[in-house]
C-alpha positions in Angstrom: -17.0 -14.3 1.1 -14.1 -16.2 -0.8 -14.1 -19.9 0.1 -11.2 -21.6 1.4 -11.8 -24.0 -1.8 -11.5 -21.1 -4.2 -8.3 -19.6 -2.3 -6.8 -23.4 -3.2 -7.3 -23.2 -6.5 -5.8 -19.9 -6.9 -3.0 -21.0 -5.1 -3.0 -24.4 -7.4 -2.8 -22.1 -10.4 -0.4 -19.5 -8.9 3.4 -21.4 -9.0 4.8 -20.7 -5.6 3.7 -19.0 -2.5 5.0 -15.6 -3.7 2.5 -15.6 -6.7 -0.1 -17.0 -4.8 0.0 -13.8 -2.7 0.2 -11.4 -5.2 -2.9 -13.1 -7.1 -4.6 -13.6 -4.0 -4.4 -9.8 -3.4 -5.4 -8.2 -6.5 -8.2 -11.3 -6.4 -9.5 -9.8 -3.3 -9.0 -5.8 -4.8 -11.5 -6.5 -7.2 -15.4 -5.5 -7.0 -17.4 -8.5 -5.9 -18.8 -9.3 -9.8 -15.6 -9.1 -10.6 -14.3 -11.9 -8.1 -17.6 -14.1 -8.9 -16.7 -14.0 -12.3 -12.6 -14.8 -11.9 -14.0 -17.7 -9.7 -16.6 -19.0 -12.2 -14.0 -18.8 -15.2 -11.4 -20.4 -12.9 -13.0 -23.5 -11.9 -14.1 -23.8 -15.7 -10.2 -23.8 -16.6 -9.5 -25.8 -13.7 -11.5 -28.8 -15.3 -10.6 -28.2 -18.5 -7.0 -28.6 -17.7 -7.9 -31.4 -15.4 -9.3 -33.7 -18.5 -6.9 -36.2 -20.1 -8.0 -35.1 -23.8 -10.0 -32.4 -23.7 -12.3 -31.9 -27.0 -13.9 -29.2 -28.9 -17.0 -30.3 -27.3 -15.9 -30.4 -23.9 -14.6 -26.6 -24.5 -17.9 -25.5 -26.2 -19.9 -26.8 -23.3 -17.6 -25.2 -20.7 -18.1 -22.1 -22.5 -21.9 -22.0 -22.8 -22.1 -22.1 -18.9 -19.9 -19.4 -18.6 -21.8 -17.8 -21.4 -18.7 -17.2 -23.9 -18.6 -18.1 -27.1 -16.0 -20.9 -27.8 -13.6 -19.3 -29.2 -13.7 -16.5 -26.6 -13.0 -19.4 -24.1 -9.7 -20.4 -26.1 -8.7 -16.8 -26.2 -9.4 -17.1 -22.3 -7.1 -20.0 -22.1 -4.0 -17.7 -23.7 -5.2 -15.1 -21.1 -4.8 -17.3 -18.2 -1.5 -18.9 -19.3 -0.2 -15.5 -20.0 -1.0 -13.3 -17.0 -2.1 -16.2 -14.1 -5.2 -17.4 -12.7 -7.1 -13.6 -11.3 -5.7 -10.8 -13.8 -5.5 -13.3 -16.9 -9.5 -14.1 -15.8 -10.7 -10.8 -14.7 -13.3 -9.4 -16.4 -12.1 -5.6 -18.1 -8.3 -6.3 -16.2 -5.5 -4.3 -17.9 -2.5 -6.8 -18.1 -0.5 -3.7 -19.9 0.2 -0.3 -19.5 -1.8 1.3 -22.4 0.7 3.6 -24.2 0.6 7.3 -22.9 2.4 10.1 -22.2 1.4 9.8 -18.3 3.2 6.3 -18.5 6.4 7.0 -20.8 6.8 10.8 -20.1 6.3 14.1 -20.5 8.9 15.6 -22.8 12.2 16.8 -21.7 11.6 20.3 -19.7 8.3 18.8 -18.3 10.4 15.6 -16.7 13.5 17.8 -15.7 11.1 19.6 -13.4 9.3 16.7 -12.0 12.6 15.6 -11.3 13.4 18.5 -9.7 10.7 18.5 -7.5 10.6 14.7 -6.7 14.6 15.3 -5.4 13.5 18.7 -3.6 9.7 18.0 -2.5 8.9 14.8 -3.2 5.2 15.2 -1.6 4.3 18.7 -3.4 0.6 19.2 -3.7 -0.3 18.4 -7.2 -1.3 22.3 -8.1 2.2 23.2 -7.2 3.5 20.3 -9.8 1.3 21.1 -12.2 1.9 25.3 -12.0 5.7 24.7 -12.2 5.6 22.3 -15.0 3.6 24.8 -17.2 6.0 27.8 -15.6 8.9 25.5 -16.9 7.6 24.9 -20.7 6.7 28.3 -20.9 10.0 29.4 -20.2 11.4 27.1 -22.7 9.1 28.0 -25.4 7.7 24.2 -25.4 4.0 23.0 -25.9 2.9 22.5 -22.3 1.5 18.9 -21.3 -2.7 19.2 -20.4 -2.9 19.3 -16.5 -4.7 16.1 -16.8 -1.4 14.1 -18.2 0.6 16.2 -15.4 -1.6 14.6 -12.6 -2.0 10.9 -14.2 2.4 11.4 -14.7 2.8 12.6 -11.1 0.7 9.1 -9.6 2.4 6.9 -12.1 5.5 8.3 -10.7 5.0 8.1 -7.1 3.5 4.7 -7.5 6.7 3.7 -8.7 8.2 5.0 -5.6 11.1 5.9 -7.8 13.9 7.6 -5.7 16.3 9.7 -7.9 19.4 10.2 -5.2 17.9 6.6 -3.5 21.3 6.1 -2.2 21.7 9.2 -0.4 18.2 9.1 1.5 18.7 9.1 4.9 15.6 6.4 7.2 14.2 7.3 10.1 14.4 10.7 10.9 11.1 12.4 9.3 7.8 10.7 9.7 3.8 10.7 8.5 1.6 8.8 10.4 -2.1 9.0 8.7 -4.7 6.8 7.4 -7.1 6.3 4.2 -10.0 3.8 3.5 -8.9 1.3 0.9 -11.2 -0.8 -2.1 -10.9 -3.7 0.6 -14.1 -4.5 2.5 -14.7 -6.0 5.9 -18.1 -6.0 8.3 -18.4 -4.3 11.4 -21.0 -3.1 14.0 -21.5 -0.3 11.6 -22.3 -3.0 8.7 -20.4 -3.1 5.4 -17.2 -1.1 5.1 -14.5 0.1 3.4 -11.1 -1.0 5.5 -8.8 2.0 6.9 -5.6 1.7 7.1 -3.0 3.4 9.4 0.3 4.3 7.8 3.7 5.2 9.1 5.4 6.3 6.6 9.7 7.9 6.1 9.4 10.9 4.6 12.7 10.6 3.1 12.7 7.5 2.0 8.7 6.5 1.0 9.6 3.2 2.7 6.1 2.4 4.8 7.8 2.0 8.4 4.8 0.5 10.1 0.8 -0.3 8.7 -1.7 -0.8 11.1 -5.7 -1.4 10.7 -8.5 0.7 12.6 -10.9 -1.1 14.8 -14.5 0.8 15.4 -14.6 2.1 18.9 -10.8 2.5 19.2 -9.4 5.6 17.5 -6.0 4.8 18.5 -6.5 1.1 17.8 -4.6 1.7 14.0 -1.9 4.1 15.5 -1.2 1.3 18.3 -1.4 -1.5 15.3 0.9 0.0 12.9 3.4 1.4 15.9 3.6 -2.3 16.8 4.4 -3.5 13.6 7.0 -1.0 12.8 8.6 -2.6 16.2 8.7 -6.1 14.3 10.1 -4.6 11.1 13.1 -4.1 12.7 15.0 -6.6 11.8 14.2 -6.6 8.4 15.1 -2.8 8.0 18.4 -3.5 9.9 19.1 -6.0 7.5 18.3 -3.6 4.3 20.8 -1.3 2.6 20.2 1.7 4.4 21.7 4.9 5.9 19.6 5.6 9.9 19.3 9.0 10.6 20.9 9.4 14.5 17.2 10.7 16.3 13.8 10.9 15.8 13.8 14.7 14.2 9.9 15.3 13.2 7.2 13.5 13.4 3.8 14.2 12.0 0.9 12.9 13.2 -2.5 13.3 11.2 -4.6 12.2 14.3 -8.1 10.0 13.6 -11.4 11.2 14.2 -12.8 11.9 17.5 -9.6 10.7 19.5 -9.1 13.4 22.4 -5.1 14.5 22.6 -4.0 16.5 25.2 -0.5 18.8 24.0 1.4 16.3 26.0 3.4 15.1 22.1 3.9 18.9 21.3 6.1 18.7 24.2 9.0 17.0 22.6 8.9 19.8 20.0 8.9 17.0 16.7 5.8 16.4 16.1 3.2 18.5 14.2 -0.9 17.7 14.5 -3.0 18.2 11.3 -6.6 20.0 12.4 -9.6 19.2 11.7 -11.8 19.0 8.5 -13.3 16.4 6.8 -10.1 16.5 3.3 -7.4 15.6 5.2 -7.1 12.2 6.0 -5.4 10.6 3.9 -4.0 13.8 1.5 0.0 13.0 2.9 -0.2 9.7 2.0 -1.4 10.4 -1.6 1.5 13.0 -2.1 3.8 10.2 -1.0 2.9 6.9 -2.5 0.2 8.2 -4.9 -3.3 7.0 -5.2 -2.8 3.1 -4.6 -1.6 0.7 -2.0 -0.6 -2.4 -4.1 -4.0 -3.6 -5.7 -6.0 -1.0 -3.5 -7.3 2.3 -4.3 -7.0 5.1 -1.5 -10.1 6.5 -0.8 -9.2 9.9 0.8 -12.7 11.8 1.9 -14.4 8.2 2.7 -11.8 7.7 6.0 -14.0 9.5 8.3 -17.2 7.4 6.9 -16.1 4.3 5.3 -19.3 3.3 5.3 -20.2 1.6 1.8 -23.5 3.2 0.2 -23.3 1.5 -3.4 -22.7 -2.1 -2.4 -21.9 -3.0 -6.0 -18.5 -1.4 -5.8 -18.2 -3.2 -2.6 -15.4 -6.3 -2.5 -16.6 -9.4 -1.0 -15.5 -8.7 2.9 -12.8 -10.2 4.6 -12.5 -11.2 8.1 -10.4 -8.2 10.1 -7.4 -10.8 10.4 -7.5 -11.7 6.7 -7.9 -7.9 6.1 -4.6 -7.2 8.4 -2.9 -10.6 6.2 -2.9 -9.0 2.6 -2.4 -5.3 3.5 1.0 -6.3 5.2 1.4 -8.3 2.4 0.6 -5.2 -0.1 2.9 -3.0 1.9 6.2 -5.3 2.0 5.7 -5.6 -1.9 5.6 -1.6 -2.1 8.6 -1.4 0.5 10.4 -4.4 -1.7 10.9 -2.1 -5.0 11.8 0.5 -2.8 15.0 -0.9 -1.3 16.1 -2.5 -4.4 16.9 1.0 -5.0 19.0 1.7 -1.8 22.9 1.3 -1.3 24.4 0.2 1.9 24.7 2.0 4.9 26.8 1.6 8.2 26.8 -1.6 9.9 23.5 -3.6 10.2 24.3 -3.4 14.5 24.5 0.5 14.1 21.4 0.6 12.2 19.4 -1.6 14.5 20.3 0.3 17.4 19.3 3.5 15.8 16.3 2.0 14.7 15.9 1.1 18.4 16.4 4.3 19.5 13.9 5.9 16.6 10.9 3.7 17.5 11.8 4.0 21.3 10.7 8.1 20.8 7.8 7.3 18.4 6.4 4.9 21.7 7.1 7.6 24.4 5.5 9.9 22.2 2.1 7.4 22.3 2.6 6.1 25.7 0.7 8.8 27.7 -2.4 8.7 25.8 -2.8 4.7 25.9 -4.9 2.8 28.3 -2.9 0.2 30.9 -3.5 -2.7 28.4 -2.6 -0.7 25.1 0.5 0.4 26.3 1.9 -3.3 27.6 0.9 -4.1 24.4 3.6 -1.6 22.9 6.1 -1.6 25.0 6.2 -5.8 25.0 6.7 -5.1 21.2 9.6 -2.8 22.1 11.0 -5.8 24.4 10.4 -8.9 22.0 13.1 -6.5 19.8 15.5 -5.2 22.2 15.8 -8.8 23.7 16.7 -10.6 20.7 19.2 -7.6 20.0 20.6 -8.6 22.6 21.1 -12.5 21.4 24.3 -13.4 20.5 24.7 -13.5 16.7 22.1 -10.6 16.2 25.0 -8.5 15.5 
């Protein structure tokens, strides 16, 4: 496990708490050699930089423990000043985009139609990208891009979360909920494991409404999680520059493994259940925000056994509050680059009590199938929002 001590000297090398974070995650993303290794090379720097006249000698010794040659530990230096304390350090860590078609396009006919689909169907299954984009050059007479580039395009584009008509995307009205596995570890009763993450995610809009983490023994333990935190987004979504749909239109629900539903949700005729079947957690979320969650890699067929069998590929785990810590943190940074694409909307008191109104339906939808303590748990989320709407000033 990370040390307290080694956090603090990220954070001493970081500038600000913003960095900090954003090193700390993709420090924690990385396989457990990996993180040894940053750590190692870190505390070398650290005393490096610490001495008042550092000599050739003193870098030559630093880099024989760290087995480097000395010049490699200069060039290590330039790395760390360049790109921060973890991705500067990291062992094998791409700093740049390597130049390729997947990162700087297609050609013209094969874009337009990506286009077209990411403004029609942004969430396409990537055999329906891939057949219209060869359809579309051979139509045009063009050399068609290999289906590999057409897939590695599609997940640099989605991981963007580029929007082309942001400003006409209406919040709030058409919902995912569904959750993945993640390259972040923690321990359970099970043993070692891959976290999974519950999602609630706008349809329209990509912007991740709620994120909640799943708790062995509790199925609806990341559905209560992330419904509570969408609650305490509020605020900061009525603050954004954003256009709230009226009502809760559809809402569907990719439920977790082994949690008995009765049809009581089917009753409010918006929500559609995914079956069974061991592919499809996880599969909406790919064809929405691609194959990453900030520093993480979705793991879509290890939700249902998370289980880690190769521990080398293993992070070092976190504790489950930690875990919780950096994937809100990973998800405000994905929602951030999203509303810097938005315009404004109506009035930040319409939209919160819209957004009231939204969530409100998305709880009475859960309500039933909670326990006594689960649902107090929501519905004193709902209250902690409503009452401070109700504050002066919160208009």
């Amino acid at each position: 496990m990370i040390s307290a001590v080694d956090l603090e000297l990220v954070a001493k090398h970081s500038g600000g708490r913003a960095a900090f974070e954003s090193n700390e995650a993709t420090l924690l993303g990385l396989p457990l050699a990996n993180q040894t290794a940053v750590l190692q090379r870190l505390r070398a720097l650290d005393k490096y930089l610490g001495m008042p006249a550092p000599t050739s000698a003193d870098a030559a010794a630093l880099a024989a423990d760290l087995g480097m040659s000395e010049r490699n530990f200069y060039r290590l230096i330039r790395k760390f000043r360049e790109h921060g304390p973890v991705a500067g350090l990291a062992p094998n860590f791409r700093v740049r985009q390597r130049s390729s078609a997947a990162a700087d396009g297609l050609g013209k006919v094969a874009e337009m139609t990506l286009e077209r689909i990411f403004e029609t169907e942004g969430d396409a299954r990537w055999k329906t990208v891939v057949s219209e984009v060869l359809e579309a050059c051979k139509a045009a007479n063009v050399e068609p891009p290999s289906t590999a580039a057409i897939r590695r395009r599609l997940l640099a584009l989605r991981a963007e979360g580029r929007l082309r008509d942001a400003g006409e995307r209406i919040f709030g009205g058409h919902w995912l909920l569904d959750q993945t596995a993640i390259t972040l570890t923690t321990e359970s009763v099970q043993g070692l494991e891959y976290v999974v993450v519950t999602l609630l995610i706008d349809r329209q809009t990509k912007l991740i409404g709620g994120v909640g983490l799943l708790r062995r023994g509790n199925p609806l333990s990341g559905v209560l999680a992330a419904l509570v935190d969408a609650w305490s987004r509020v605020p900061e979504f009525a603050g954004a520059s954003l256009t709230v749909a009226t009502r809760l239109r559809d809402f569907h629900w990719v439920d977790p493994e082994d949690v008995k539903i009765s049809g009581f949700m089917l009753d409010y005729g918006v929500t559609a259940r995914s079956g069974r079947g061991p592919r499809r957690h996880g599969e909406n979320i790919f064809r929405m925000i691609g194959n990453r969650l900030g520093p993480y890699t979705l793991l879509i067929r290890s939700t249902a056994n998370p289980q880690i069998v190769d521990e080398q590929l293993a992070t070092a785990p976190l504790p489950f509050a930690k875990a919780e810590e950096v994937v809100r943190h990973a998800v405000g940074k994905w929602n951030e680059g999203i509303l810097q694409q938005m315009k404004i909307g109506r009035s930040r008191a319409a939209r919160r009590e819209r957004l009231i109104e939204i969530l409100r339906s998305m709880t009475n939808l859960f309500l039933p199938a909670l326990d006594a303590s689960s649902a107090a748990i929501l519905k004193n989320a709902e209250r902690n929002v409503t009452n401070e709407a109700d504050l002066p000033g919160a208009r």
